[in-house]
C-alpha positions in Angstrom: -5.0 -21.3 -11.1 -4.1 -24.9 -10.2 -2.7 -25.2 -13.4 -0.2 -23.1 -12.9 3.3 -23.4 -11.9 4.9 -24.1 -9.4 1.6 -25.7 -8.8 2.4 -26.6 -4.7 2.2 -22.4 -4.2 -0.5 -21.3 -6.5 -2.6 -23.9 -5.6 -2.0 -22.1 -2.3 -2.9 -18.9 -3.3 -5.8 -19.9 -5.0 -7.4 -20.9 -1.7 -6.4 -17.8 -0.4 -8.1 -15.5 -2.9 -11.0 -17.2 -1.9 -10.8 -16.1 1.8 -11.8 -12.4 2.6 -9.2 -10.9 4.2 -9.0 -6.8 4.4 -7.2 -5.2 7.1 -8.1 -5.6 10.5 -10.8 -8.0 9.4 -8.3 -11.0 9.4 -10.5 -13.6 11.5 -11.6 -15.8 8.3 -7.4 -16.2 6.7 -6.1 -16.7 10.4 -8.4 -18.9 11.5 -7.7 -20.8 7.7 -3.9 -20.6 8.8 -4.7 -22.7 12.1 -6.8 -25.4 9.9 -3.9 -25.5 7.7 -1.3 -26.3 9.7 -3.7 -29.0 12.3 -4.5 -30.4 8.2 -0.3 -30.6 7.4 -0.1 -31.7 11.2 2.0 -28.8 11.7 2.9 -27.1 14.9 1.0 -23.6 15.4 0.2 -21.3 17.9 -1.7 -17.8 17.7 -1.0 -14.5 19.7 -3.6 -11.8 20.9 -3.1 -9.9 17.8 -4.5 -13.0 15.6 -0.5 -13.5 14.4 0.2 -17.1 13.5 3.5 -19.0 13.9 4.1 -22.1 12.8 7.2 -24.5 13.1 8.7 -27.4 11.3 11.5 -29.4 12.2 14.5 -29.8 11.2 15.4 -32.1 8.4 17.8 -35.2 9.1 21.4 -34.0 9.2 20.4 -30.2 10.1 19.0 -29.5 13.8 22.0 -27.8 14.9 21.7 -25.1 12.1 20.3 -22.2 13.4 16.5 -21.7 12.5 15.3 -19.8 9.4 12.3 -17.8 9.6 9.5 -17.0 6.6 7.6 -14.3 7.1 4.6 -12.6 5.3 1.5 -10.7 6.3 -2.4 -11.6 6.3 -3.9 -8.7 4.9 -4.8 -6.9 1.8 -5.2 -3.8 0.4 -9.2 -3.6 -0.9 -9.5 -1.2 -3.8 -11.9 -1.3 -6.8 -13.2 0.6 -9.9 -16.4 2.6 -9.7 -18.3 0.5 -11.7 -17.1 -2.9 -9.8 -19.5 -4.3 -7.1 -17.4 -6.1 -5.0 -17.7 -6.6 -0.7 -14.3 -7.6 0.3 -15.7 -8.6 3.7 -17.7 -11.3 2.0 -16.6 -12.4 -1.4 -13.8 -13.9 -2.8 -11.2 -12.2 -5.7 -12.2 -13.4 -8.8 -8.8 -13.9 -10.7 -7.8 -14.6 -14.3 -4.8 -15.0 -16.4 -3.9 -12.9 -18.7 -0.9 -14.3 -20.6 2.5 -14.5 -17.9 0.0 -12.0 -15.5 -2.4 -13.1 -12.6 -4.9 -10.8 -12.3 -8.3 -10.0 -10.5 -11.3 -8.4 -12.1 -12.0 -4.8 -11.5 -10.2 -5.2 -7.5 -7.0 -5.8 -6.5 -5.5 -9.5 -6.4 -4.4 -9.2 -2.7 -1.0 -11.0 -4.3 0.9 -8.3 -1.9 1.1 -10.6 0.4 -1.0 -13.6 -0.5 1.7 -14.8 -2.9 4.0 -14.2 0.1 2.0 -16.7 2.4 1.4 -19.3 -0.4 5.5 -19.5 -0.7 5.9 -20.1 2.7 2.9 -22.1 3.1 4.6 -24.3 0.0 7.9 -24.6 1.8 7.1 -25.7 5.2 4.9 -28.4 3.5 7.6 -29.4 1.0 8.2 -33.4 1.2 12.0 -32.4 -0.7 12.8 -29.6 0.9 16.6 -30.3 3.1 15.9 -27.5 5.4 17.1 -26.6 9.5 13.9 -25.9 11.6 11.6 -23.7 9.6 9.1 -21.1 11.0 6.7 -19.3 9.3 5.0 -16.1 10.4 2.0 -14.4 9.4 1.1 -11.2 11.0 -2.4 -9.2 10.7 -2.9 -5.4 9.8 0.6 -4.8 7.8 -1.4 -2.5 5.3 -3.2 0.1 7.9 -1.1 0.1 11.1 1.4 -3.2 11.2 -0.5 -3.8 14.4 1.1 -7.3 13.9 4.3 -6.9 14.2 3.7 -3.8 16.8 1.9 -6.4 18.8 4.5 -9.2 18.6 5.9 -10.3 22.0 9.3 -11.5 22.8 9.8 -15.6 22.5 7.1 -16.1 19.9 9.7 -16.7 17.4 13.1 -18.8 17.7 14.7 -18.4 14.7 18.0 -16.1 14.4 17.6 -15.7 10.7 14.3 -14.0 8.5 13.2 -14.0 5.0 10.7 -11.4 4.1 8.2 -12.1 1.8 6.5 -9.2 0.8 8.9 -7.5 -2.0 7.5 -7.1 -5.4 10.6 -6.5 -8.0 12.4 -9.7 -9.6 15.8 -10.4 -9.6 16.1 -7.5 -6.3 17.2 -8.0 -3.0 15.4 -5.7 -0.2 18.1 -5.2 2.9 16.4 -1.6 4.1 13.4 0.0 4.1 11.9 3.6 5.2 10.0 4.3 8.1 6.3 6.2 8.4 3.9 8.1 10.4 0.4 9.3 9.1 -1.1 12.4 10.1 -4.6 12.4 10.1 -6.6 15.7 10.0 -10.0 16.7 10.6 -12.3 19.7 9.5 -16.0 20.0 12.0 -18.7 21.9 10.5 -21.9 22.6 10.6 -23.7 21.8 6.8 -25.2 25.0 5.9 -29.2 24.6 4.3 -28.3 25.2 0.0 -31.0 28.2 -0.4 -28.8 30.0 -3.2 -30.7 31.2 -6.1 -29.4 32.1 -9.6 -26.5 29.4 -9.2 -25.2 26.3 -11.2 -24.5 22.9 -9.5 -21.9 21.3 -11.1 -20.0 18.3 -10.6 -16.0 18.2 -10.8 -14.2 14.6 -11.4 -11.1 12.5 -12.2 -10.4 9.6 -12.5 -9.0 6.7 -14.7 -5.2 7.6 -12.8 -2.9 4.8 -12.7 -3.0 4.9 -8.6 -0.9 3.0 -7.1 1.6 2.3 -4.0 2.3 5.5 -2.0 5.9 4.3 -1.5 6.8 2.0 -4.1 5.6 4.1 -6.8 5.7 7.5 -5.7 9.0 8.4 -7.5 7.1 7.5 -11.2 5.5 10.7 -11.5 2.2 9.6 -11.4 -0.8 11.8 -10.8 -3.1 12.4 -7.6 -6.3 12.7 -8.0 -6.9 15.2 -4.6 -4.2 16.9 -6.0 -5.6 17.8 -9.7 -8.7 18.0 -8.2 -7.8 20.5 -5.3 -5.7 22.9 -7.5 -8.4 23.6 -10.1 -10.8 24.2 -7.4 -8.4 26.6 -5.4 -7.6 28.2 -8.5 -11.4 28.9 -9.3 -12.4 30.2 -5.8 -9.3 32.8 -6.0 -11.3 34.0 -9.6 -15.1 33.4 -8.5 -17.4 33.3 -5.7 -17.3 29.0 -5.7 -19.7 27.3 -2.6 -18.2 23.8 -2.0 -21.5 20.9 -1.4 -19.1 18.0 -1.2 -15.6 16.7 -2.1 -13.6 13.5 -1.7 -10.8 11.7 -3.2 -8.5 8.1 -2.8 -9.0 5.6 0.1 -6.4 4.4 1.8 -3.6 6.1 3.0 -0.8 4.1 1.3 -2.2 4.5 -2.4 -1.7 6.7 -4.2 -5.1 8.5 -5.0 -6.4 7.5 -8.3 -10.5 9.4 -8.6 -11.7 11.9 -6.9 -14.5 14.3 -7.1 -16.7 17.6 -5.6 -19.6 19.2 -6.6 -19.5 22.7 -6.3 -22.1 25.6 -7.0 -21.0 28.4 -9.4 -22.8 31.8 -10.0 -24.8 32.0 -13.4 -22.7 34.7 -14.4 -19.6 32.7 -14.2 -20.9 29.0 -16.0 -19.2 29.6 -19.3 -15.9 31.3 -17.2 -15.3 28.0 -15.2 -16.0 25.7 -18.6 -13.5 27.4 -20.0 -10.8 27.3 -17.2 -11.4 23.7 -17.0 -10.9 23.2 -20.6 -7.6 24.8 -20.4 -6.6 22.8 -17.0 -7.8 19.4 -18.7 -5.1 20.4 -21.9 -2.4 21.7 -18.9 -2.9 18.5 -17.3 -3.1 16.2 -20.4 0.7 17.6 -21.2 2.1 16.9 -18.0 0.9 13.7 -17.5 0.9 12.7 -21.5 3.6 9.8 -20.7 2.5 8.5 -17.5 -1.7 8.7 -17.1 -2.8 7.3 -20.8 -6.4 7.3 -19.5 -6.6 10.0 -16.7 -10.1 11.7 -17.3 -11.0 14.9 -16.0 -15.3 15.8 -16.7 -16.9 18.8 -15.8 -21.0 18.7 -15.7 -24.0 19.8 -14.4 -25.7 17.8 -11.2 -28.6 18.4 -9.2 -28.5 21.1 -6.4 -27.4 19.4 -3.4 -29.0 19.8 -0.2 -26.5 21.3 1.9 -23.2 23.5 1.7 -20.0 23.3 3.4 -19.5 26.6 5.5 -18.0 29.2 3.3 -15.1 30.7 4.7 -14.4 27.2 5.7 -14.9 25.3 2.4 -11.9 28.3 1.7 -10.2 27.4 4.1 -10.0 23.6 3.4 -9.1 24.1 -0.4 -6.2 25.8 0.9 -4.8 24.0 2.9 -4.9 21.1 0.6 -3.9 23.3 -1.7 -0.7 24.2 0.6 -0.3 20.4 1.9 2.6 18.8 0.7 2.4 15.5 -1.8 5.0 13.4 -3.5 8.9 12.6 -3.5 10.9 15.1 -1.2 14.2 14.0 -1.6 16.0 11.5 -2.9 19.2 9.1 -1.1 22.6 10.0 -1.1 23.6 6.9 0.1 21.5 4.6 -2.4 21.3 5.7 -5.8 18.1 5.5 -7.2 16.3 5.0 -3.4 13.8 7.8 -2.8 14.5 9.1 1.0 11.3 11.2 1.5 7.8 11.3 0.3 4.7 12.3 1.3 1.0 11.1 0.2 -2.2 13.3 0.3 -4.0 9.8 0.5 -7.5 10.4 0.7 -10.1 13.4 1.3 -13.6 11.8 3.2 -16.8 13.5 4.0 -18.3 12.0 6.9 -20.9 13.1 9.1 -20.2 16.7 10.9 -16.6 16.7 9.8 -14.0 15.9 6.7 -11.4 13.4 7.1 -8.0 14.3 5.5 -4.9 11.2 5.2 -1.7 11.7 5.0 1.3 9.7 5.2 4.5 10.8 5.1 8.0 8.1 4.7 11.7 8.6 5.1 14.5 6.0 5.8 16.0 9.2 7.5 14.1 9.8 11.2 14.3 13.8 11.3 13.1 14.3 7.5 10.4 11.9 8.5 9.5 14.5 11.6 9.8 17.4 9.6 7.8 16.4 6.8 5.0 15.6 9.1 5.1 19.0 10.6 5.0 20.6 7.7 2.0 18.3 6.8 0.1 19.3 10.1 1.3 23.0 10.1 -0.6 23.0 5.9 -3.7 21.1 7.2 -4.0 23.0 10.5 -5.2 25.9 8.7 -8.8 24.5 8.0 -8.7 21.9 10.2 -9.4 22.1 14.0 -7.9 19.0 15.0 -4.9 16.9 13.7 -3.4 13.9 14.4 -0.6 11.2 14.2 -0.2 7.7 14.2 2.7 5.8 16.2 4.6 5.5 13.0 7.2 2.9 12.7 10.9 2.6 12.2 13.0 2.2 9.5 15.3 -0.8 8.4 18.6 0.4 8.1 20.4 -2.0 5.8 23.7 -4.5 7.1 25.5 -5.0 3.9 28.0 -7.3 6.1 24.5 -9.8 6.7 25.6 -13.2 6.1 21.9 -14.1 5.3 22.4 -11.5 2.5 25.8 -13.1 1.4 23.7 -17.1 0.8 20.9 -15.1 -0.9 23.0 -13.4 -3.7 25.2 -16.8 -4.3 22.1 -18.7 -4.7 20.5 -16.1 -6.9 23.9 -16.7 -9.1 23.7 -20.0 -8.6 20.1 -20.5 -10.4 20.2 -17.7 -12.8 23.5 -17.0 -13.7 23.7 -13.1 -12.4 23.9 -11.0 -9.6 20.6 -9.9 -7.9 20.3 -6.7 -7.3 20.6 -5.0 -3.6 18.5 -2.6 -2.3 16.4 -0.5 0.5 13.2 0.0 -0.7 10.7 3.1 -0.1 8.2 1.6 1.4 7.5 0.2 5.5 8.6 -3.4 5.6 7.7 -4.9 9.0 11.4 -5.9 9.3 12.0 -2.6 11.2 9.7 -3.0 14.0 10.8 -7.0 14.3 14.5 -5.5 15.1 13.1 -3.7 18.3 11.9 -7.3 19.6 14.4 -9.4 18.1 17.8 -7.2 17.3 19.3 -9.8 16.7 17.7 -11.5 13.4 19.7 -11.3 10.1 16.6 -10.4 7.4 17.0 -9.8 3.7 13.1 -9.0 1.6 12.5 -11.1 -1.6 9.7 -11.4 -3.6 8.1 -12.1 -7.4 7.5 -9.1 -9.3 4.0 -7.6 -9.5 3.0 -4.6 -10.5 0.0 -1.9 -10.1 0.0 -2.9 -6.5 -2.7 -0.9 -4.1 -4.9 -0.7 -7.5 -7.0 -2.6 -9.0 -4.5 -3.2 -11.6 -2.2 -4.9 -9.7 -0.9 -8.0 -11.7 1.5 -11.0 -10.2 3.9 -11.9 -12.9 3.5 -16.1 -13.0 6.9 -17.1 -14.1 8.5 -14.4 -12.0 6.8 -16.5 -9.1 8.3 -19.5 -10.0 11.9 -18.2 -9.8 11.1 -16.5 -6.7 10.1 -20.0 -5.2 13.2 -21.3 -6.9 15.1 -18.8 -5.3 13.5 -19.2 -1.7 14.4 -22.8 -1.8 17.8 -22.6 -3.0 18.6 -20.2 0.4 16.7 -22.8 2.8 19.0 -25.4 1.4 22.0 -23.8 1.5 21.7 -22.0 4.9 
């Protein structure tokens, strides 16, 4: 990777992919931070939260400028293929290039934000770089709460003006983004002893979905694993007498879920019946998603009898409200066209012990859909599930399209490369809302190099998109 140009940031990252660094285990790539800036005898200082600020001054010529502020977040999103073992508490991302891609094998790269904190890191250290003081600020935990910037106290940061690095789409210029709340649901029971005779124990999976980001790419019509796995199940137990052992689905609640799986007993009398509604539901599926899933795989096979069953008026139950629980794009902006305004993700489905775990997480850069949505959420999941839950959400962004931060940023885009940049809000939480609350008075605009796959293990950092992002980052220090 130290090949690779601009070499000052990737030689950057590369360190950082070698740092473990999921959410809310951030201890190793903060404490790296604080080496990194006593190494660049830079000023630093680190909250409670583990956040880490540093500061540069001014160049000659530009201490009465107000300060300019990079920002980018510590964490990463840990996901991996089945077949990939890989302890993101403990081992490093492998990485490899793969023509004008970066990419890690079998897990995600963690370029969303690493690539984010190797910019800044690049710029503060810059011996060229004309700039007026310069912060940078990491925060911890963007991916699973933004307990970061939640955390943030007043005074930590002087700067009037932020730059956001944690966008993923070349040439486009993030002034807006939605807010979110999860709701979190959960299903106690008591595991029922698996005494039935004359049944079949079979095991229902999918996988091979393209996955993704719950906000970014929720709008692409890409499939949910809980989803397809759910509404074949429902539609089975409405036809048959179907006992439920196990289910589970997706990880994190801001991916979309990509495998997913149950195993499920099935009455002698009814082994060929279900082989041959799956058959049709594979073909049913296969059409809808023929442009979007090229390697979505659906299996149906026999297991061994498990040990235990899930209740079964309540294994009902839970299919149903699943079944019932909203997922996907709600509506889209009438304000922004192209900008989805509501979605909702049915993130993940977890047995654990005496209960299942259901995530949900629902976005809208519009407060009351946001509310509503997560209603009808709990209201769905409330009918299997004897207590649910939500998060402190966070706010939205609502874009200034007067921002004079905004204004340098497009010239110097059309400076470099000759063409507008694009402006837009983006579906997804930036932690530029929740910085507003403390600081209302920051100008911010989101940048970043395009990547793609993000929240999957096929997430891929375009290499030369990097280096006119960095380009780009430096032209608006220097003309600020």
């Amino acid at each position: 990777m130290n090949t690779l140009s601009p070499q000052e940031v990737f030689s950057i990252f590369s360190e950082i992919t070698q740092i473990p660094r999921p959410s809310k285990h951030e201890e190793q790539i903060s404490q790296w931070l604080v080496n990194f800036a006593a190494k660049h005898h830079i000023y630093c200082q680190r909250d409670e939260a583990m956040n880490v600020l540093m500061r540069v001054p001014a160049t000659a010529g530009r201490e009465n400028q107000p300060g300019v502020i990079l920002q980018a977040h510590m964490d990463m999103v840990c996901e991996k293929n089945n077949d990939v073992q890989h302890d993101f508490l403990t081992e490093p991302i492998h990485t490899y290039v793969d023509g004008d891609f970066l990419k890690a094998r079998g897990t995600t790269l963690g370029g969303d934000d690493g690539i984010g904190m190797a910019m800044a890191l690049a710029a503060l250290i810059s011996p060229t770089l004309q700039h007026p003081q310069l912060e940078a600020l990491f925060t911890v935990d963007e991916e699973t709460g933004l307990t970061g910037a939640f955390r943030l106290t007043d005074g930590f940061m002087t700067g009037k003006r932020l730059i956001n690095l944690d966008s993923e789409d070349d040439g486009q210029l993030f002034i807006g983004c939605a807010g979110g709340i999860d709701t979190l649901a959960k299903m106690h029971y008591t595991p029922q002893p698996c005494d039935l005779q004359g049944y079949l124990p079979l095991l229902v999976q999918v996988s091979g979905l393209m996955g993704g980001h719950s906000g970014d790419d929720i709008n692409k019509g890409r499939a949910c694993a809980n989803l397809l796995l759910v509404n074949f199940l429902y539609n089975e137990m409405l036809r048959m007498p179907l006992r439920i052992a196990s289910i589970s689905g997706g990880n994190l609640r801001n991916a979309i879920a990509r495998e997913a799986e149950a195993v499920v007993l099935v009455p002698m009398e009814y082994k060929e019946d279900i082989r041959v509604d799956f058959n049709v539901y594979v073909a049913e599926m296969e059409n809808q998603f023929r442009q979007v899933e090229q390697t979505m795989h659906l299996s149906l096979q026999t297991t061994d009898m498990p040990k235990t069953l899930i209740p079964e008026q309540q294994a009902f139950n839970l299919i149903a409200a699943l079944h019932l629980c909203p997922h996907g794009m709600m509506a889209m902006s009438k304000d922004m066209p192209g900008l989805v305004q509501t979605s909702t993700n049915l993130a993940s489905i977890k047995m654990k012990e005496g209960y299942i775990e259901v995530n949900t997480s629902q976005r809208s850069s519009v407060e009351a859909e946001k509310h509503y949505l997560k209603l009808c959420v709990e209201r769905a999941l409330a009918l299997a599930c004897d207590e649910v839950t939500h998060g402190d959400g966070y706010p939205g962004w609502k874009p200034n399209v007067n921002s004079p931060l905004l204004e340098v940023a497009q010239q110097a885009y059309k400076d470099l490369f000759g063409q507008e940049p694009k402006v837009l809000a983006i579906h997804a939480g930036l932690e530029c809302g929740l910085f507003l609350t403390k600081y209302p008075y920051l100008d911010m605009v989101s940048i970043g190099p395009q990547m793609y796959g993000v929240h999957s293990p096929q997430e891929r950092l375009s290499i030369s998109s990097t280096a006119r992002c960095y380009a780009w980052l430096t032209r608006i220090i220097e003309t600020l």
